[in-house]
Structures are given as structure tokens and as C-alpha cells.
C-alpha positions in Angstrom: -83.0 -94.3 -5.4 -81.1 -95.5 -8.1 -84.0 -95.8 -11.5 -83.0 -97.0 -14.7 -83.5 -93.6 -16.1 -80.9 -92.2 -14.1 -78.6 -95.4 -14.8 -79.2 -94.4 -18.4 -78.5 -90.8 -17.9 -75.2 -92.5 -16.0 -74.1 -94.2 -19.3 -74.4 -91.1 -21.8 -72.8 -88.8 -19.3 -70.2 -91.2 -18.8 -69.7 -92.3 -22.6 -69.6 -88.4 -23.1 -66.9 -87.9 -20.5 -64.9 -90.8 -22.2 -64.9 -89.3 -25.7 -63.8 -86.2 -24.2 -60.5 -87.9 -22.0 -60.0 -89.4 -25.5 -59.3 -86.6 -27.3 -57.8 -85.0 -25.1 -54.8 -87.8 -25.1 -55.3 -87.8 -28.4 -54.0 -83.9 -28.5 -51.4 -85.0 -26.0 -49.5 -88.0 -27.2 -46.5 -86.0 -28.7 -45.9 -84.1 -25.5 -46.8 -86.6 -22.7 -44.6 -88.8 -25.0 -41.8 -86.7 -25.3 -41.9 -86.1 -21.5 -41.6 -89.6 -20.4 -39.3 -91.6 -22.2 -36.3 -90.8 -20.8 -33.5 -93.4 -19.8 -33.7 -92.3 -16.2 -37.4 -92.6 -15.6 -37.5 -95.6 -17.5 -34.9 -97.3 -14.9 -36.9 -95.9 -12.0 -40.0 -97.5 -12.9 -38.2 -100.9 -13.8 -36.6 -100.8 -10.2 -40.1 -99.8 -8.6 -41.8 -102.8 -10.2 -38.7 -105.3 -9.4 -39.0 -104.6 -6.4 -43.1 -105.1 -5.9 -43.4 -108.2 -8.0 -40.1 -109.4 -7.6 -36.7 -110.1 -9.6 -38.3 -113.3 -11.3 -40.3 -113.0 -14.8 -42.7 -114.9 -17.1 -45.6 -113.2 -15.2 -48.4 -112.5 -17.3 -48.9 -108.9 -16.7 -51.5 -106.4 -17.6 -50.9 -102.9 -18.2 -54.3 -100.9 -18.0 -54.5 -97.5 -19.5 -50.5 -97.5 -20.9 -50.1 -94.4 -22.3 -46.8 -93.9 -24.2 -46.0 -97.6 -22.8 -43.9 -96.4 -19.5 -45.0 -99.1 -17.3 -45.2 -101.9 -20.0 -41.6 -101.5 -21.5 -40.0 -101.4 -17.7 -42.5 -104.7 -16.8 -41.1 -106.2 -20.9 -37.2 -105.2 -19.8 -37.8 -107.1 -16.9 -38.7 -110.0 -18.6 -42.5 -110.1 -17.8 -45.2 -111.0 -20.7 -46.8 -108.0 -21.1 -50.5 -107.1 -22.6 -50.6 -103.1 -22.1 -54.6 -101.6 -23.4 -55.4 -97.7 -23.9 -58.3 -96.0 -24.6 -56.4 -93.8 -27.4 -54.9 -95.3 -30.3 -52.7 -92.3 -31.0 -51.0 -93.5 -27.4 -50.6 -96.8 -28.5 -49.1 -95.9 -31.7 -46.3 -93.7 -29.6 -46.1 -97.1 -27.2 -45.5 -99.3 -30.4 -42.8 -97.5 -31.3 -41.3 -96.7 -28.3 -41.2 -100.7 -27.8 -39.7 -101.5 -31.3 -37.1 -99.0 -30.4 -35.9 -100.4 -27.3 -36.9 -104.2 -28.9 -39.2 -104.6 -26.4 -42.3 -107.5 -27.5 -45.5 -106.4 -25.6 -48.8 -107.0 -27.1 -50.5 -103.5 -27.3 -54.2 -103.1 -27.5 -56.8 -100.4 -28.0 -59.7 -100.4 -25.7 -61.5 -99.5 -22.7 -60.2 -100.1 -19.0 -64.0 -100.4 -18.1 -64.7 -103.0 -20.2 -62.2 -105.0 -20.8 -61.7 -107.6 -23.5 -59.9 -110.4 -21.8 -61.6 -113.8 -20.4 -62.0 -114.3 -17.1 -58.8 -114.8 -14.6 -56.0 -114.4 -17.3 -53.2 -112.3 -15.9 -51.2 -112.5 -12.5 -50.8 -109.2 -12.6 -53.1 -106.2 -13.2 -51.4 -102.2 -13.2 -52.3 -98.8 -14.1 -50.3 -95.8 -13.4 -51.7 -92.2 -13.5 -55.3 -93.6 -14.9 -57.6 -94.4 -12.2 -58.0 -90.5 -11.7 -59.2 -90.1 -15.4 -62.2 -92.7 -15.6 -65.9 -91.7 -15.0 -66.8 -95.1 -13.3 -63.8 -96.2 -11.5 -66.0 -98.7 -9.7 -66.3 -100.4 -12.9 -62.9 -100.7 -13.6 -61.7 -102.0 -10.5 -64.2 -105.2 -10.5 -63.6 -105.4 -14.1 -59.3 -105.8 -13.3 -60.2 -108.5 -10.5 -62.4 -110.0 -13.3 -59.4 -110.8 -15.2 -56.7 -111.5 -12.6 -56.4 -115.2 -11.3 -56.9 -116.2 -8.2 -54.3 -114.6 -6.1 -53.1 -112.4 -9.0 -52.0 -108.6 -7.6 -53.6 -105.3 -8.9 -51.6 -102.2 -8.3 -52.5 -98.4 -8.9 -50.0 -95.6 -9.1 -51.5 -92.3 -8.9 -51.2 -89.2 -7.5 -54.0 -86.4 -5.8 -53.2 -84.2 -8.9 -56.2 -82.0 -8.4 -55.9 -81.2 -5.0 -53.9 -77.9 -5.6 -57.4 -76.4 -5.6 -57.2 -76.3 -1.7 -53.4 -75.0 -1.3 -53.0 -71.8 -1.4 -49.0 -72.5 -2.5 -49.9 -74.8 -5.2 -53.3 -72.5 -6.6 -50.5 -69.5 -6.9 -47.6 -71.7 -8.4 -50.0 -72.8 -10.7 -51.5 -69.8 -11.7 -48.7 -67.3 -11.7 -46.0 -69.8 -13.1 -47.3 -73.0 -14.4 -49.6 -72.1 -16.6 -47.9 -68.7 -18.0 -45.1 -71.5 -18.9 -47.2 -74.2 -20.6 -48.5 -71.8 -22.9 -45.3 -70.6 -23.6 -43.3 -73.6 -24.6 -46.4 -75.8 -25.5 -48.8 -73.0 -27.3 -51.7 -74.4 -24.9 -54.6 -72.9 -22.5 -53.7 -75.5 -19.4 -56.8 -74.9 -17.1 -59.1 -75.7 -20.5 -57.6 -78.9 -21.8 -58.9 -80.9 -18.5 -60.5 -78.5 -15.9 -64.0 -78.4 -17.5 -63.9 -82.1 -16.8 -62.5 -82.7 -13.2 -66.8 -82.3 -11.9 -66.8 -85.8 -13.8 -64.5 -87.5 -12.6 -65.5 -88.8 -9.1 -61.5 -89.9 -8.0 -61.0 -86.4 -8.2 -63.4 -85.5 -5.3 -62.3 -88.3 -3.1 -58.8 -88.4 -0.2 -56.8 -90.6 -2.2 -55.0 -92.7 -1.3 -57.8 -93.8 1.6 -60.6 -93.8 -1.3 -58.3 -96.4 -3.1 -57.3 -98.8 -0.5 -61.4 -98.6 0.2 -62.1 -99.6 -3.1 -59.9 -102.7 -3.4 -61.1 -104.2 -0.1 -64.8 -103.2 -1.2 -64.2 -105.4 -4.4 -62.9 -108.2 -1.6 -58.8 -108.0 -2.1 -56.9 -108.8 1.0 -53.5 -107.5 2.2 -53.9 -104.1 0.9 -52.0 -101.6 1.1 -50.8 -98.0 0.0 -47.1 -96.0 -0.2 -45.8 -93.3 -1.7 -43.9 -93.6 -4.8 -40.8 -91.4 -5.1 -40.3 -90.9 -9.1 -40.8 -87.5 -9.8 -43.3 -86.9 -12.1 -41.5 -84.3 -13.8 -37.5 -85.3 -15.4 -36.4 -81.9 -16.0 -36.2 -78.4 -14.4 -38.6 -76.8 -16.8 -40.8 -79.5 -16.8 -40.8 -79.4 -13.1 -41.4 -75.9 -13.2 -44.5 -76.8 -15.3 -46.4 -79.9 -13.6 -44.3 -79.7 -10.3 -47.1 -78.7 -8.0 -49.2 -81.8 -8.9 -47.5 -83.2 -6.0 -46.1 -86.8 -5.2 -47.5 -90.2 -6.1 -48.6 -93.0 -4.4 -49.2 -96.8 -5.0 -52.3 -98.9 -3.8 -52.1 -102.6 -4.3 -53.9 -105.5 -3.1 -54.2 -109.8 -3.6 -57.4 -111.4 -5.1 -58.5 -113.9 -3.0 
């Protein structure tokens, strides 16, 4: 049984979690932003979400968890009116200028993708790529994105079963003998300590994804849902790939409010 107790025990360990993924993007924004700005992937994921929502724009789009601002600026270039919220403000900063740079208008906000601070059924669209993975309470978050989409507004989720390398004997030795020998050599960093100790807390993690996902969404009563792979590389270089390569692919879960 579920006491208040342990729902308070719930809310430290999961406020604890949070201020641990926070600094730990905090750390990363330099590198994850210098890793995914490039022209090419920026033109992928603006021909991906073309062709999911659509050549038309003026949607009203929000972009949970943003990052460096990958998703909004592709979703701004295609002419949709973006909102784009992260939990880090050193990420948004990056985002900022990665939108003034390509003169890009998106409104960029700091804040948490569990709680979020937008009235009820404002945006026609709700994404978030690589984030679902990352939250303590994904539950949460998911009733809190139907929450703000209208009535038959469309949430995706791009992610990817990055963890899952633990049962592959392939991917545990890449990893081990390759991966991380190269991330500490060209980014002066320990890989398996900036996130390992936190994967036991983050409940995506120990889920088949995408199965868990499309579960989720229909839980939280969205129709017509659906999952696919997503064939961007997550990696835009040969070194990189060498690095972050045996993550795997991606896939995309989305689903209608109804």
C-alpha cells in the first residue's frame, strides 16, 4: 500500500534525483551543444517533424525538455510557434543563442517537465526528444503534457533504450574497451560516473521501451497511438560515433488527445 509517508519519501527521492540530472546537464551543455548543432542534423530533424505534423505552420508547439534547442529551432524553421522549457538554464542559454544565430523567435523557458507552467489546453502540439528516459516520475509528466495540449492536440516522444547495453554482450564490451577509454580522452571525463549512479532512479530505464511508452499514452487515454523507429543517428561524426554509438537507435511514440 501506497502511505503518505512513502509518497513523501517519493517526493525527496525524486526532488533529489532532479537536482542531480540538473547538474549534470549543467556540466554538459558545452559538449552536448557542440555535438548537436550541426547543419545536417538540424535538417534531419526539420524533415522528421514535417513529415509528422505536416508541411503547414502556425501550430502552437511545445518543446518539453529542449536541451541545446534541436527540436525547437527545426519546429521555428518550419514556421511553427514554438514554446521550448528545460530544466537547466545553462541549456537554455546555449538554446538562446543557437536561435538568435540562425534568427530563429522561440520563447525559451526554464522549468520543470513535471510541473509545468502553462494553463490548461494551450498547445497543439506537445514533444520531447531524448528526455522521457531522464525523469524520476514519468507518469507525471505525461498527464501533465495532455494537461496542456487541446483537445485533439498530438504528443510525441523521441527516445532511444540507451541503457540497455547492460544486457549485450557487444555493446557492454564496445563500451567498456572503446567508448569510455575515448570519452575520457577527448572530453577529460569518467563516463560510467557522470549518469550510472543514477539509472536505479530512473524507472524508464528498467522498462521495454518502446512498449512501456505506447502503454503510458493509452493509460493517460490518447487514441491512435503509435511507435517507429527514427533513423537520425544520434552520433554526426565518426569519433563521436565511436563514442555514444552503441546507445543504439531511436524510436518515436506519439498519440491524439481525445
Amino acid at each position: 500500500m501506497f502511505t503518505l509517508t512513502d509518497r513523501g519519501k517519493h517526493i525527496l527521492e525524486s526532488t533529489a534525483v532532479k537536482g542531480l540530472v540538473r547538474e549534470y546537464w549543467k556540466k554538459s551543455a558545452v559538449r552536448y551543444n557542440k555535438a548537436h548543432q550541426s547543419e545536417r542534423e538540424h535538417g534531419s530533424w526539420k524533415e522528421l517533424l514535417k513529415t509528422i505534423l505536416g508541411p503547414a505552420g502556425g501550430l502552437k508547439v511545445l518543446d518539453v525538455g529542449t536541451g541545446t534547442g534541436v527540436i525547437a529551432l527545426a519546429l521555428a524553421a518550419a514556421g511553427q510557434q514554438v514554446t521550448a522549457l528545460d530544466l537547466t538554464a545553462e541549456m537554455v542559454e546555449k538554446a538562446k543563442a543557437n536561435a538568435e544565430r540562425r534568427g530563429l523567435v522561440v520563447d525559451f523557458r526554464i522549468g520543470d517537465a513535471e510541473k509545468l507552467p502553462f494553463a490548461d489546453n494551450t498547445f497543439d502540439v506537445v514533444i520531447s526528444k531524448w528526455l522521457l528516459w531522464t525523469l524520476p516520475t514519468p507518469e507525471k509528466a505525461v498527464s501533465e503534457w495532455q494537461r496542456v495540449l487541446r483537445r485533439g492536440g498530438r504528443l510525441i516522444i523521441i527516445d532511444g533504450n540507451w541503457w540497455d547495453f547492460r544486457k549485450s554482450w557487444a555493446k557492454r564490451v564496445w563500451y567498456h574497451l572503446l567508448a569510455m577509454p575515448l570519452v575520457l580522452i577527448t572530453e577529460r571525463r569518467y563516463a560510467w560516473n557522470s549518469y550510472g549512479h543514477l539509472v536505479q532512479h530512473l524507472p524508464m530505464l528498467s522498462r521495454k521501451r518502446p512498449e512501456a511508452d505506447v502503454e503510458l499514452l493509452e493509460h493517460f487515454g490518447f487514441v491512435g497511438v503509435e511507435a517507429q523507429t527514427v533513423d537520425i543517428p544520434i552520433a554526426q561524426t565518426f569519433i563521436s560515433w565511436l563514442k555514444y554509438g552503441y546507445q543504439g537507435g531511436q524510436f518515436l511514440v506519439k498519440g491524439v488527445k481525445a
